[in-house]
DSSP file (Angstrom, degrees, kcal/mol; ACC not computed):
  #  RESIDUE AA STRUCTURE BP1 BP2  ACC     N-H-->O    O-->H-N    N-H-->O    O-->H-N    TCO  KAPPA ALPHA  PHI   PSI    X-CA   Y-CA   Z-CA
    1    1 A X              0   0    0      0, 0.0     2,-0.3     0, 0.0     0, 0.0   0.000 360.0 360.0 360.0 123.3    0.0    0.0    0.0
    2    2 A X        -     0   0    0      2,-0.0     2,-0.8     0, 0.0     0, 0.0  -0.872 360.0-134.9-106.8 149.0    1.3    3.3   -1.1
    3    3 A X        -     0   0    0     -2,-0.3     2,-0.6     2,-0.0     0, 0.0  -0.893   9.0-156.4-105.9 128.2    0.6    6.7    0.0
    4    4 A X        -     0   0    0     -2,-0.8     2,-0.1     2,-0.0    -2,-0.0  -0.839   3.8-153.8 -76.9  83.3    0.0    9.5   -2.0
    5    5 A X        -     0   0    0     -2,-0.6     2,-0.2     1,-0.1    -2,-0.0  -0.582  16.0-164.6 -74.6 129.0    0.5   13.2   -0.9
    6    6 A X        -     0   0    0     -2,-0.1    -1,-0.1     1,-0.0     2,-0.1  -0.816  30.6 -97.8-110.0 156.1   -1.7   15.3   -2.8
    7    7 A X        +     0   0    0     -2,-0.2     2,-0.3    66,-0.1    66,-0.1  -0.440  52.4 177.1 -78.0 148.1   -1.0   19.3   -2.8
    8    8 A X        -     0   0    0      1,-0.1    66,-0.3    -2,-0.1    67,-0.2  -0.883  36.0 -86.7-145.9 155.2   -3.5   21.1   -0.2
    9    9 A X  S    S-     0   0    0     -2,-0.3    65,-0.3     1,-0.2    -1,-0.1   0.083  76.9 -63.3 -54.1 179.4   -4.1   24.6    1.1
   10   10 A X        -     0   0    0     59,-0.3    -1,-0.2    63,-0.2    64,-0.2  -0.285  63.6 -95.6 -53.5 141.6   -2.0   25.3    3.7
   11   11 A X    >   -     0   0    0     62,-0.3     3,-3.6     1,-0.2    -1,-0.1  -0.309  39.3-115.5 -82.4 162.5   -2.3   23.2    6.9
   12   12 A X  T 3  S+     0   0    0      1,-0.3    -1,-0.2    -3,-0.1    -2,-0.1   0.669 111.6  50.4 -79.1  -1.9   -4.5   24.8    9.6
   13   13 A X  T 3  S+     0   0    0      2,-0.0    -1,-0.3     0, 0.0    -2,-0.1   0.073  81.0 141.7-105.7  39.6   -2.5   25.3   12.1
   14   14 A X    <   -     0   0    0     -3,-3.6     4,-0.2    -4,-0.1     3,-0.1  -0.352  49.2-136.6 -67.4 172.6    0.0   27.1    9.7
   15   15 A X        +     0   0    0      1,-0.1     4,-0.3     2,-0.1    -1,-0.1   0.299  66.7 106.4-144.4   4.2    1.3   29.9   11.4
   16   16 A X  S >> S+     0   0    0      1,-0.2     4,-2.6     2,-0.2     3,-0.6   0.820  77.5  55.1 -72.5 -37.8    1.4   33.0    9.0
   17   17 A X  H 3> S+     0   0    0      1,-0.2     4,-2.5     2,-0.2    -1,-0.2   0.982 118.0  42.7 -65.5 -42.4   -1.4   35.2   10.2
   18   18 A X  H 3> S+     0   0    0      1,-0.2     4,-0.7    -4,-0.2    -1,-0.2   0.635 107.6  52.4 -79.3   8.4    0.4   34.9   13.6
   19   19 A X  H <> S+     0   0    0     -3,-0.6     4,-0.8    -4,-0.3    -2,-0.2   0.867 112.4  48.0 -98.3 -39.9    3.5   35.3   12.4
   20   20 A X  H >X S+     0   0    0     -4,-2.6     3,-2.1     2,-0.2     4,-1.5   0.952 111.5  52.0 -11.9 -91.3    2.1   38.7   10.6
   21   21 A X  H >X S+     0   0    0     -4,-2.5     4,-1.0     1,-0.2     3,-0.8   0.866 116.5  41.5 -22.4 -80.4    0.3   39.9   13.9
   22   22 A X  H 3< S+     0   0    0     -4,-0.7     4,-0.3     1,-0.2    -1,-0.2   0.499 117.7  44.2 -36.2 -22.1    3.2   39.5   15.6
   23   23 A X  H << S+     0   0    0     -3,-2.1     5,-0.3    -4,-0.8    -1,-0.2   0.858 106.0  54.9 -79.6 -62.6    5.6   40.9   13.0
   24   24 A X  H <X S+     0   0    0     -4,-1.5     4,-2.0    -3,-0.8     3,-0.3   0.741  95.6  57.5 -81.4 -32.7    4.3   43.5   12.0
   25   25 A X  H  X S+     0   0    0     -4,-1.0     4,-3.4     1,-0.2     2,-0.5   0.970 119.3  33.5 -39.4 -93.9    3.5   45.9   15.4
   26   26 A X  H  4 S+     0   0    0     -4,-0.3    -1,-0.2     2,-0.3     4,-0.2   0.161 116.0  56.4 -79.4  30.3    7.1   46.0   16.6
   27   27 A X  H  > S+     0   0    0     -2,-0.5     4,-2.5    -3,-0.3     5,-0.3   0.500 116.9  36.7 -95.4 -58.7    8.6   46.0   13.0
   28   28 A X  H  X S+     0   0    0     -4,-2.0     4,-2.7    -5,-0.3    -2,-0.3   0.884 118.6  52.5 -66.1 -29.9    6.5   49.1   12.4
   29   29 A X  H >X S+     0   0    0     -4,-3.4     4,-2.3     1,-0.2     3,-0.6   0.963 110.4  47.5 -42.8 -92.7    7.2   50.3   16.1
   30   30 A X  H 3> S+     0   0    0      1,-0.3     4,-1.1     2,-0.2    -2,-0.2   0.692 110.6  54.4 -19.0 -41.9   11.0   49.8   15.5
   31   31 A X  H 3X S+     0   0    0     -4,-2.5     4,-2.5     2,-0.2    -1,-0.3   0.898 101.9  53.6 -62.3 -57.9   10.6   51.7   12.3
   32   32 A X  H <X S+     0   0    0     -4,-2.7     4,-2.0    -3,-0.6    -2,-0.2   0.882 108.1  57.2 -68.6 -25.1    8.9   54.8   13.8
   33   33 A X  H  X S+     0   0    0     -4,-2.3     4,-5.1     2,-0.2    -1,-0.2   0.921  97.9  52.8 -22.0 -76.2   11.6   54.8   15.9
   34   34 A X  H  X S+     0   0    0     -4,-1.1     4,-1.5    -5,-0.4    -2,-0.2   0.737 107.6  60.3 -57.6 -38.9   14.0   55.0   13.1
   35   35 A X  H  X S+     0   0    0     -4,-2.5     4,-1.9     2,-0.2    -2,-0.2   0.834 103.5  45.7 -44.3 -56.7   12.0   58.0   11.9
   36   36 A X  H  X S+     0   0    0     -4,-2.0     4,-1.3     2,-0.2    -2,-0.2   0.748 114.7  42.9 -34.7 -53.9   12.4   59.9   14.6
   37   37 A X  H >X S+     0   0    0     -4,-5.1     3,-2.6    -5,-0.2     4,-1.1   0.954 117.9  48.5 -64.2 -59.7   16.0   59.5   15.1
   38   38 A X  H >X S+     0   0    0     -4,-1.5     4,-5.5     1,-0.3     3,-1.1   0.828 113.9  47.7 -40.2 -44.9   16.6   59.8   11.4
   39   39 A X  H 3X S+     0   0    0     -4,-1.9     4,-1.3     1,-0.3    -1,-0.3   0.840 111.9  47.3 -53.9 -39.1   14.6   62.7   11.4
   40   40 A X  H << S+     0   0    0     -3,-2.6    -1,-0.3    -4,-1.3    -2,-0.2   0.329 122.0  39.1 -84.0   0.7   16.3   64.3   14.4
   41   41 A X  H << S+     0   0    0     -3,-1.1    -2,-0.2    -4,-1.1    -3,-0.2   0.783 133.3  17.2-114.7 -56.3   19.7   63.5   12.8
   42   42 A X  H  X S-     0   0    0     -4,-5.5     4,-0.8    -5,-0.3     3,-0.3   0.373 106.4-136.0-121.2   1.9   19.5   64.2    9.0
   43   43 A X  T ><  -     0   0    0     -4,-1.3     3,-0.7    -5,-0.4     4,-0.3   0.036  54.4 -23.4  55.0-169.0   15.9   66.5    9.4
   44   44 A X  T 3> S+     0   0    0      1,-0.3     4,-2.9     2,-0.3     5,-0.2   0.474 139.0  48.9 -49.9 -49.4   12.9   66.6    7.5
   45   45 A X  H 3> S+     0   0    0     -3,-0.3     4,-2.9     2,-0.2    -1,-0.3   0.996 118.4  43.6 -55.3 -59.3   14.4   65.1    4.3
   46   46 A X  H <X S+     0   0    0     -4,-0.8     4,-1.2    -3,-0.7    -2,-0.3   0.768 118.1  47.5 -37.2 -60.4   16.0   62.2    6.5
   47   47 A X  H  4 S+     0   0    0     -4,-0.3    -1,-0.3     2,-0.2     5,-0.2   0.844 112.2  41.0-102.2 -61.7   12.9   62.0    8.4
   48   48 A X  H >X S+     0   0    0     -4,-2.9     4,-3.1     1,-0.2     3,-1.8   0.984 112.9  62.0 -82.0 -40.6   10.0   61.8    5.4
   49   49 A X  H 3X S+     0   0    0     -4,-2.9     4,-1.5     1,-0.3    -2,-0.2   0.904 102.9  54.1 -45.3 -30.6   12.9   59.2    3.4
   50   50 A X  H 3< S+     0   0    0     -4,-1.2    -1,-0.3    -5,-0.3    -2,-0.2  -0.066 105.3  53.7-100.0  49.6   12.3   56.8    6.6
   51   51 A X  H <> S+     0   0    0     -3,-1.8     4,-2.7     2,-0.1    -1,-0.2   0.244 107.8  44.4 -76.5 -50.3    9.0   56.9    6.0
   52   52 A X  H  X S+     0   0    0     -4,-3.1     4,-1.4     1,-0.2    -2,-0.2   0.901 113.4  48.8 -86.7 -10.1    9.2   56.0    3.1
   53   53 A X  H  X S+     0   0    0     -4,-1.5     4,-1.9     1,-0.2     3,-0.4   0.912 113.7  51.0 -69.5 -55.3   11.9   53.1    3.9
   54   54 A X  H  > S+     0   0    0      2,-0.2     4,-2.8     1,-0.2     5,-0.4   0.854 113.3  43.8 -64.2 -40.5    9.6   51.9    6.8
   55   55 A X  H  X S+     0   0    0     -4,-2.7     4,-2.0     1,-0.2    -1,-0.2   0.916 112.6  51.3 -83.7 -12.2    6.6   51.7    4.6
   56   56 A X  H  X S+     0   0    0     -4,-1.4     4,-2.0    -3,-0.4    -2,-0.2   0.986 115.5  41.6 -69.7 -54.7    8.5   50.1    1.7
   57   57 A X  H  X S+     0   0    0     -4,-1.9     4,-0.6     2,-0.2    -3,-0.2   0.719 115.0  49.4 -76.7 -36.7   10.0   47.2    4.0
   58   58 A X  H  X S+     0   0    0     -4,-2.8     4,-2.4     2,-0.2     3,-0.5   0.935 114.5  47.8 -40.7 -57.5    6.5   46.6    6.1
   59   59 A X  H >X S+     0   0    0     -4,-2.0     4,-2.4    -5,-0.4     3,-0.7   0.961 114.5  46.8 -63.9 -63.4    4.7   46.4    2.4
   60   60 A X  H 3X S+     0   0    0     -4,-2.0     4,-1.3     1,-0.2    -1,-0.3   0.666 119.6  39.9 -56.1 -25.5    7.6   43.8    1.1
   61   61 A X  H 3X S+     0   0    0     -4,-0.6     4,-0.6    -3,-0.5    -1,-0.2   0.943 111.8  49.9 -81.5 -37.3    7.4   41.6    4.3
   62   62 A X  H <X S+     0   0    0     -4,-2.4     4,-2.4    -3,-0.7    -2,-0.2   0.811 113.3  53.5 -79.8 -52.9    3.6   41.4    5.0
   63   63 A X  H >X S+     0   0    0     -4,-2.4     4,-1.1    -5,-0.4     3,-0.5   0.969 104.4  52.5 -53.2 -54.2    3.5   40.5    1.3
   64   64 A X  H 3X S+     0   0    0     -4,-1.3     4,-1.0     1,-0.3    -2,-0.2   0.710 112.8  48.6 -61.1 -13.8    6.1   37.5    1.6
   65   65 A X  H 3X S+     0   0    0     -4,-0.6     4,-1.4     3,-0.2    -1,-0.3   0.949 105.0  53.2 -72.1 -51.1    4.0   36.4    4.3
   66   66 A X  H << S+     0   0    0     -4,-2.4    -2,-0.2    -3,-0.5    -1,-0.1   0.587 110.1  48.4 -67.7 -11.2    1.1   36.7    2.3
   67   67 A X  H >X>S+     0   0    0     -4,-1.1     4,-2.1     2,-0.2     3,-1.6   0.761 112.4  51.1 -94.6 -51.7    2.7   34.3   -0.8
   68   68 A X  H >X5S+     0   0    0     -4,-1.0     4,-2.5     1,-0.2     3,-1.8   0.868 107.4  50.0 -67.0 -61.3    3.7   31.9    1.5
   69   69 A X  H 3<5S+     0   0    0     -4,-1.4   -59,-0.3     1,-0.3    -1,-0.2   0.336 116.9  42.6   4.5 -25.5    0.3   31.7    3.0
   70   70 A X  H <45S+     0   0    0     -3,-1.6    -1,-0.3    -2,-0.9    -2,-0.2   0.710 122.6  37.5-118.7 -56.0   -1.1   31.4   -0.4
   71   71 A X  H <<5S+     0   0    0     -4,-2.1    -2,-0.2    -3,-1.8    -3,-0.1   0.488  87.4  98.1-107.6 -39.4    1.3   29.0   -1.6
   72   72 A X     << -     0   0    0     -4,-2.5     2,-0.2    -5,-0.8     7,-0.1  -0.241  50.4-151.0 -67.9 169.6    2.4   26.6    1.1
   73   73 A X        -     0   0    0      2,-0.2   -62,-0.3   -63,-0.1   -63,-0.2  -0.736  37.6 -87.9-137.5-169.4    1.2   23.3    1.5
   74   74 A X  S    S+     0   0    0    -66,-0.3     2,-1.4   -65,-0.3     5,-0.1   0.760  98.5 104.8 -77.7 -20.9    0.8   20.7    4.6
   75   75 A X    >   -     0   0    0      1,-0.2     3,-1.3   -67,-0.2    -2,-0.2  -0.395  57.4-165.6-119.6 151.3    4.4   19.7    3.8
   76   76 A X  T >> S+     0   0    0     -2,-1.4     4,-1.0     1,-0.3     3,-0.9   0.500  83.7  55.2 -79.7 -16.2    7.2   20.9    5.9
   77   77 A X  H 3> S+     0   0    0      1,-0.3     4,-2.3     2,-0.2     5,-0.3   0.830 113.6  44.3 -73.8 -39.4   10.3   20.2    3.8
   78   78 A X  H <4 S+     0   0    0     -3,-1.3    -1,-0.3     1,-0.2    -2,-0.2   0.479 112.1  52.1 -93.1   3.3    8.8   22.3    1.0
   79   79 A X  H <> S+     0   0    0     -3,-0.9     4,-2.2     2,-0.1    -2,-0.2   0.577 110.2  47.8 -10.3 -54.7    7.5   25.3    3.6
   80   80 A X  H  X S+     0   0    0     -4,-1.0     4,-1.8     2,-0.2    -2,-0.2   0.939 119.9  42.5-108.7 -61.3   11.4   25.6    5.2
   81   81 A X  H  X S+     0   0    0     -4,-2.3     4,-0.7     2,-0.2     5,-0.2   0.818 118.9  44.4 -85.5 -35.3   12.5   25.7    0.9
   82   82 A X  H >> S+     0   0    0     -5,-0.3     4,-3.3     2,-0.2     3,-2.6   0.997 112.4  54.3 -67.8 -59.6    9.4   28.2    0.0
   83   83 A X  H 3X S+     0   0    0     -4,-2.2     4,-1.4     1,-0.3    -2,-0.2   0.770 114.5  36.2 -38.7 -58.9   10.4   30.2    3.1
   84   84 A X  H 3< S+     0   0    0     -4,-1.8    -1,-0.3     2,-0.2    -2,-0.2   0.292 116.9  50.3 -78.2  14.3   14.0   30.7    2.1
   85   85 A X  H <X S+     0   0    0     -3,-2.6     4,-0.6    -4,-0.7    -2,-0.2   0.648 113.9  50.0 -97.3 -49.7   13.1   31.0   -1.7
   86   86 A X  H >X S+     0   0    0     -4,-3.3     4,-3.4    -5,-0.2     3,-0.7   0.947 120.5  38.0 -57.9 -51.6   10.1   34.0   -0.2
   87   87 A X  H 3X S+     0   0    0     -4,-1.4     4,-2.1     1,-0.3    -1,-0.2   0.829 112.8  48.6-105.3 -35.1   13.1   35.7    1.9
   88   88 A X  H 3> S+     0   0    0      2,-0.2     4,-1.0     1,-0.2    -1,-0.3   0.679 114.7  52.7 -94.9  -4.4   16.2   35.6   -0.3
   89   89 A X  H <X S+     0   0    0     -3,-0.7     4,-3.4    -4,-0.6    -2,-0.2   0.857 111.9  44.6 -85.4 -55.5   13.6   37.1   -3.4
   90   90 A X  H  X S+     0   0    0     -4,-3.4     4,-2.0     1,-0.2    -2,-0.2   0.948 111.4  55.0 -67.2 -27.8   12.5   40.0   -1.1
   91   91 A X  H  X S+     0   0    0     -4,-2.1     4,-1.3     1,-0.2    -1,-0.2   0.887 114.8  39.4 -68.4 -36.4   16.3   40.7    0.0
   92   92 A X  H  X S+     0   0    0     -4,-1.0     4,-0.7     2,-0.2     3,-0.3   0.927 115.2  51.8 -49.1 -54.0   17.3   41.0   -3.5
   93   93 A X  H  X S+     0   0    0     -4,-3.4     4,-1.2     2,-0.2    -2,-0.2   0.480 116.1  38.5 -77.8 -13.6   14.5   42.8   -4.4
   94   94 A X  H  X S+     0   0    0     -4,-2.0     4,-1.6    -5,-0.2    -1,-0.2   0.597 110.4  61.5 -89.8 -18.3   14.8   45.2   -1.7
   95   95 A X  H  X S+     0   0    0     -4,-1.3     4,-1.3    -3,-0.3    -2,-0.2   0.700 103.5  43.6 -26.9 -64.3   18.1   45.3   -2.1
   96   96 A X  H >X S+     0   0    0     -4,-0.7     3,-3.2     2,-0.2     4,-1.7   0.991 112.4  58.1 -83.2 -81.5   18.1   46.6   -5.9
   97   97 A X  H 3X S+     0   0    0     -4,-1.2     4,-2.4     1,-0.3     5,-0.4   0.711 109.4  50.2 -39.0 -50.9   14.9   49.4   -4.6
   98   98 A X  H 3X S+     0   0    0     -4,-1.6     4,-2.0     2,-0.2    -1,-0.3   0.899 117.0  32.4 -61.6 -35.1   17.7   50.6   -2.1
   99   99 A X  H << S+     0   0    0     -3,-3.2    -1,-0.2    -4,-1.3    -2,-0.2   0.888 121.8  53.7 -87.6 -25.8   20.9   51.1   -4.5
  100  100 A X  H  < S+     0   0    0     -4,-1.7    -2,-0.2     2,-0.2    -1,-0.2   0.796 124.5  23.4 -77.4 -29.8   18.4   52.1   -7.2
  101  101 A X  H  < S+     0   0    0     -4,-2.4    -2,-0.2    -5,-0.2    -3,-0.2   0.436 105.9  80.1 -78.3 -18.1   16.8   54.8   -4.9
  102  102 A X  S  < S+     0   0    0     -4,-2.0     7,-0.2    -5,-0.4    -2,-0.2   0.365  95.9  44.8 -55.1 -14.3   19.6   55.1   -3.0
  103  103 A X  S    S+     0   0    0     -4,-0.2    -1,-0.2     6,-0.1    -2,-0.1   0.586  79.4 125.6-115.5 -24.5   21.1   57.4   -5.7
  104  104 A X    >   -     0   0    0      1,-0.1     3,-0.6    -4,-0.1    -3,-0.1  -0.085  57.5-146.9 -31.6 112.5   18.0   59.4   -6.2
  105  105 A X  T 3  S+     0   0    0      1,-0.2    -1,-0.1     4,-0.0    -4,-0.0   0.990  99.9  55.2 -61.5 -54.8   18.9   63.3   -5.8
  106  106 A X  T 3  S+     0   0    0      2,-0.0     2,-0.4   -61,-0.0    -1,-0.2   0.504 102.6  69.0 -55.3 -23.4   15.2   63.6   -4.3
  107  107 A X  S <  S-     0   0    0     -3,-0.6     2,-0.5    -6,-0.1     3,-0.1  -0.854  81.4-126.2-125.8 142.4   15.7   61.2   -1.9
  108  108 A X     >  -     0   0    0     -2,-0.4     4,-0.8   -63,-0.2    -5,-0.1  -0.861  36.6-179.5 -41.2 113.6   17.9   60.6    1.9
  109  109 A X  H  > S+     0   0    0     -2,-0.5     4,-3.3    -7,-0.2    -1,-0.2   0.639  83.8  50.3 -44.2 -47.8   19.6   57.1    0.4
  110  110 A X  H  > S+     0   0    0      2,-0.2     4,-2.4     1,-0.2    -8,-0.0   0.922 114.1  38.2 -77.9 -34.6   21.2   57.0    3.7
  111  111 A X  H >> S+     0   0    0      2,-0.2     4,-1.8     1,-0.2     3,-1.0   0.987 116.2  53.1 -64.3 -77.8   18.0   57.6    5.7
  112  112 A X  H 3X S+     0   0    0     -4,-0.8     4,-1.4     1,-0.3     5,-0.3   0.811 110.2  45.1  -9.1 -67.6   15.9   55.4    3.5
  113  113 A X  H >X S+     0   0    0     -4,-3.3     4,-2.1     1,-0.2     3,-0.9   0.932 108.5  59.4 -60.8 -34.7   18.2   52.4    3.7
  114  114 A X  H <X S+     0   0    0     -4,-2.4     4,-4.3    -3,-1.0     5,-0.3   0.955 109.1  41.3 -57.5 -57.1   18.6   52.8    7.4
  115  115 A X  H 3X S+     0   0    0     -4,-1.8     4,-0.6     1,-0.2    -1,-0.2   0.640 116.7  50.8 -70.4  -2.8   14.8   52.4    8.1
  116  116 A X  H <X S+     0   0    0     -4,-1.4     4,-1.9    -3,-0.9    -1,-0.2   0.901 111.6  43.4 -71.4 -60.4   14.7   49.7    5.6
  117  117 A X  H >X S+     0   0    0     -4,-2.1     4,-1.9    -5,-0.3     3,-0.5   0.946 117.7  51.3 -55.5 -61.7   17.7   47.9    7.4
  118  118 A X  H 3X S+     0   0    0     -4,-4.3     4,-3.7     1,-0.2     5,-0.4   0.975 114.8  43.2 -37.0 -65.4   15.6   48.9   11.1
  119  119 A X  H 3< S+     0   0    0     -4,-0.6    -2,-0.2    -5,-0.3    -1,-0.2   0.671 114.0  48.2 -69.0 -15.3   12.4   47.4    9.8
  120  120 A X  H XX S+     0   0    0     -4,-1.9     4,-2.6    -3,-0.5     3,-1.7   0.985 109.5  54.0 -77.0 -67.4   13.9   44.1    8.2
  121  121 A X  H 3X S+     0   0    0     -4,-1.9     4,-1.8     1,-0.3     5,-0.3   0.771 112.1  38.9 -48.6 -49.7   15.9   43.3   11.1
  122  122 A X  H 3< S+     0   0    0     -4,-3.7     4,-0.4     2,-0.1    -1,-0.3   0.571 114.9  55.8 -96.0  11.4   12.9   43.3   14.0
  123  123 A X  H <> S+     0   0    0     -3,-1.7     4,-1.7    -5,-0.4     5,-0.4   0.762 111.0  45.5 -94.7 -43.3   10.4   41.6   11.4
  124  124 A X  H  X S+     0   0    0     -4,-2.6     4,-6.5     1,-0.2     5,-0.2   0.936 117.6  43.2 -32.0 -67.1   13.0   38.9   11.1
  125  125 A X  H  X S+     0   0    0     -4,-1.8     4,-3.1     2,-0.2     5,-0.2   0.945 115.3  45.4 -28.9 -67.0   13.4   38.8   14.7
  126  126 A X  H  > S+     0   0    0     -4,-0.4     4,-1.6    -5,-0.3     3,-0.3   0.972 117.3  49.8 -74.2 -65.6    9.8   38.9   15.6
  127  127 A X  H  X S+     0   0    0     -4,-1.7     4,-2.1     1,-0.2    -1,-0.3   0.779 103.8  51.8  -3.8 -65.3    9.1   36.3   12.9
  128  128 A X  H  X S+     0   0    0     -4,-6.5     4,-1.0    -5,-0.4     5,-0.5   0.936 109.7  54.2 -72.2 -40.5   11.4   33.9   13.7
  129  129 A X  H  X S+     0   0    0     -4,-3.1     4,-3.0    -3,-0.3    -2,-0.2   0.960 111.4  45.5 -41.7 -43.8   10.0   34.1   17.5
  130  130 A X  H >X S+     0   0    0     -4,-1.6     3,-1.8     2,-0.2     4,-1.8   0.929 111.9  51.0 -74.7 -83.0    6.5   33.4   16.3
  131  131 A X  H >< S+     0   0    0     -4,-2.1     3,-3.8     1,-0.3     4,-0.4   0.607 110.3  50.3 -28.3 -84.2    7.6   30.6   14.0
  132  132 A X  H >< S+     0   0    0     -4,-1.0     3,-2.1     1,-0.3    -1,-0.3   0.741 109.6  49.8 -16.5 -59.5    9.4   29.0   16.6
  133  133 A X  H << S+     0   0    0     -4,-3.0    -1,-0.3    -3,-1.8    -2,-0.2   0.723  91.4  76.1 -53.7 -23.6    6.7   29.1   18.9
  134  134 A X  T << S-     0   0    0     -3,-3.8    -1,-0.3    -4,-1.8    -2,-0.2   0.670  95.5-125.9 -71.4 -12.3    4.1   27.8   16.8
  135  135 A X    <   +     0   0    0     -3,-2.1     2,-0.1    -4,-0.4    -2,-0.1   0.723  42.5 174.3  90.6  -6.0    5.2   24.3   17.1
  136  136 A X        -     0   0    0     -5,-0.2     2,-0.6     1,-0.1    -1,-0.2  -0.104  28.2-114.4-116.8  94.2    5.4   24.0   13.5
  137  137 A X        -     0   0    0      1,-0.1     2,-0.5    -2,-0.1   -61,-0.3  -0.296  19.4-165.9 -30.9  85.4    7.0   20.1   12.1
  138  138 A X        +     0   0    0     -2,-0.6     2,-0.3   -63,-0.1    -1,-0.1  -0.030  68.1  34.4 -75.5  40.8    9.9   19.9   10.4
  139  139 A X  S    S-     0   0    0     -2,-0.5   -63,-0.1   -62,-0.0   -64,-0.0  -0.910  92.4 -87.8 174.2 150.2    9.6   17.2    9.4
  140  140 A X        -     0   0    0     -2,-0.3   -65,-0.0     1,-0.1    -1,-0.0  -0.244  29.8-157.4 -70.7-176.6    7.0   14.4    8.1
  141  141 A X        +     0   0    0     -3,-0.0     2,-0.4    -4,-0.0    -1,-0.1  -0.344  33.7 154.7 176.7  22.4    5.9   12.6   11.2
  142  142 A X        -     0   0    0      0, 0.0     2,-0.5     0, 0.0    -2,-0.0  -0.466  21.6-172.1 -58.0 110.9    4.8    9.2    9.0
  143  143 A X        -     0   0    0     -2,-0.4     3,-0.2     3,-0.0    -2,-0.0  -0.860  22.7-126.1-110.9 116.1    5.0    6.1   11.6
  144  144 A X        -     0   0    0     -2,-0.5     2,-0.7     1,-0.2     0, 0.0   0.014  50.4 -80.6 -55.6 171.7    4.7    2.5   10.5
  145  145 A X        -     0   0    0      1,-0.1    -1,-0.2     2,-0.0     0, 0.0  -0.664  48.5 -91.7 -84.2 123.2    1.9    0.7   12.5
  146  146 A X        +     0   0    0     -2,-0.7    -1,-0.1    -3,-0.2    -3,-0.0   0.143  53.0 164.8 -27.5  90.7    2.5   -0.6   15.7
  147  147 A X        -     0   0    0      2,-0.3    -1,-0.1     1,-0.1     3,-0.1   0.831  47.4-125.0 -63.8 -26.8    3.6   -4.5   15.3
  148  148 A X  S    S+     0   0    0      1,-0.2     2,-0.4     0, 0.0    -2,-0.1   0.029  77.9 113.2  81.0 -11.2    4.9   -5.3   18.4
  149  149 A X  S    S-     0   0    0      1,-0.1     2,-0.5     2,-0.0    -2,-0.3  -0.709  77.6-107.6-103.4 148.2    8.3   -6.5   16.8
  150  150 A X    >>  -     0   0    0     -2,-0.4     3,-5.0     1,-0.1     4,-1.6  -0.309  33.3-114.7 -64.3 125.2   11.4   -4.1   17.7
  151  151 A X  G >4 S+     0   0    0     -2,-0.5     3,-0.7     1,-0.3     6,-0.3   0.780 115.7  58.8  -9.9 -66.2   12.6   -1.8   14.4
  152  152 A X  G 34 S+     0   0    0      1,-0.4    -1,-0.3     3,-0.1    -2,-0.1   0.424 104.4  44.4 -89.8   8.5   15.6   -3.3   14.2
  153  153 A X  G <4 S+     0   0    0     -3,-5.0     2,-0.7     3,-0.0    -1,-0.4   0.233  85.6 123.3-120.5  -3.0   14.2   -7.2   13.7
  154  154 A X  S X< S-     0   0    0     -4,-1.6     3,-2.9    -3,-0.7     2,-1.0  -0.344  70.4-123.0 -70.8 123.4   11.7   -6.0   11.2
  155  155 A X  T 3  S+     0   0    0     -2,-0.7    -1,-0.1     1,-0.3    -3,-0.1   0.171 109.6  45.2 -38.9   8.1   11.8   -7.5    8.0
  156  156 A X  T 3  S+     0   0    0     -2,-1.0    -1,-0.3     2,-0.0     2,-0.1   0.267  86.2 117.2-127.3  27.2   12.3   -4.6    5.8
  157  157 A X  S <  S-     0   0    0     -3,-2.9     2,-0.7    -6,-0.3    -5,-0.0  -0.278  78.2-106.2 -67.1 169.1   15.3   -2.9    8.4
  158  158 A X        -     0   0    0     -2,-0.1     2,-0.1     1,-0.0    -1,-0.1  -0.803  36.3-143.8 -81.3 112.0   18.3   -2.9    6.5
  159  159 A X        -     0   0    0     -2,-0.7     2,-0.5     1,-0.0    -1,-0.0  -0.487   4.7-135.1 -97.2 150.2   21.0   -5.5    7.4
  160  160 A X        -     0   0    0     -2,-0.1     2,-0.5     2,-0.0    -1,-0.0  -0.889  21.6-174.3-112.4 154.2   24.6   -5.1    7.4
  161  161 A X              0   0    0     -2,-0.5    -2,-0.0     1,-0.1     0, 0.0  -0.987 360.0 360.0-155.6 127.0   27.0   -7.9    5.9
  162  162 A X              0   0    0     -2,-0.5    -1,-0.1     0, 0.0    -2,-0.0   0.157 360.0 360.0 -72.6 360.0   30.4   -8.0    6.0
């Protein structure tokens, strides 16, 4: 008898809306923060560029939740490979918005990246807390059915011969 994993929505106790909640308060905290100094450092320009850096780096995380969410399935190997596929896409891609706006006469670069840089750094954090917490499997959790006979005498363990 074989089993067949077929693709499903995410499984329900997947962990993204709380990893969101969680994320997203003391990302965006940590951010207004970063406005304030910036502001008080580099003034008004400094101030409205890490605005716009905070709101660019909220919108780009909140989305990568919102793909994996969308996108994941009940199994965990392929969740842990989406996850770092989701994260190393937005780092690039935020990444490129910073040196490509970063040069911008109109715009702080230095202010901007900093409140990018703030707001990446405590959604990570505050993420990885939540994920952790959740309890989440890494791993399949398939168990043959209880025989009675010990693993290691079952007929299809793997023997060694010398």
């Amino acid at each position: 008898m074989s089993f067949r994993q077929q693709p499903t929505a995410p499984a329900q106790g997947a962990p993204f809306a709380a990893m969101l909640r969680t994320a997203l308060a003391p990302s965006t905290a940590c951010g207004l923060a970063a406005v304030v100094v910036l502001w008080l450092l580099r003034g008004p320009a400094g101030g409205l560029a890490a605005i716009g850096g905070v709101a660019t780096a909220v919108v780009f995380f909140a989305a990568g939740l919102l793909v994996m969410r969308r996108l994941a399935g009940d199994n965990p190997l392929a969740l842990v490979a989406l996850a770092l596929a989701v994260f190393l896409g937005q780092v690039i891609f935020l990444g490129i918005v910073i040196l490509v706006l970063g040069r911008a006469a109109w715009l702080d670069g230095v202010a901007f990246g900093v409140a990018i840089l703030v707001v990446a750094l405590a959604w990570q954090v505050f993420q990885v807390v939540t994920f952790r917490g959740s309890r989440q499997p890494v791993y399949a959790q398939h168990r043959p059915a209880d025989s009675g006979a010990d693993d290691a005498a079952a007929p299809d363990a793997p023997t060694r011969r010398g």
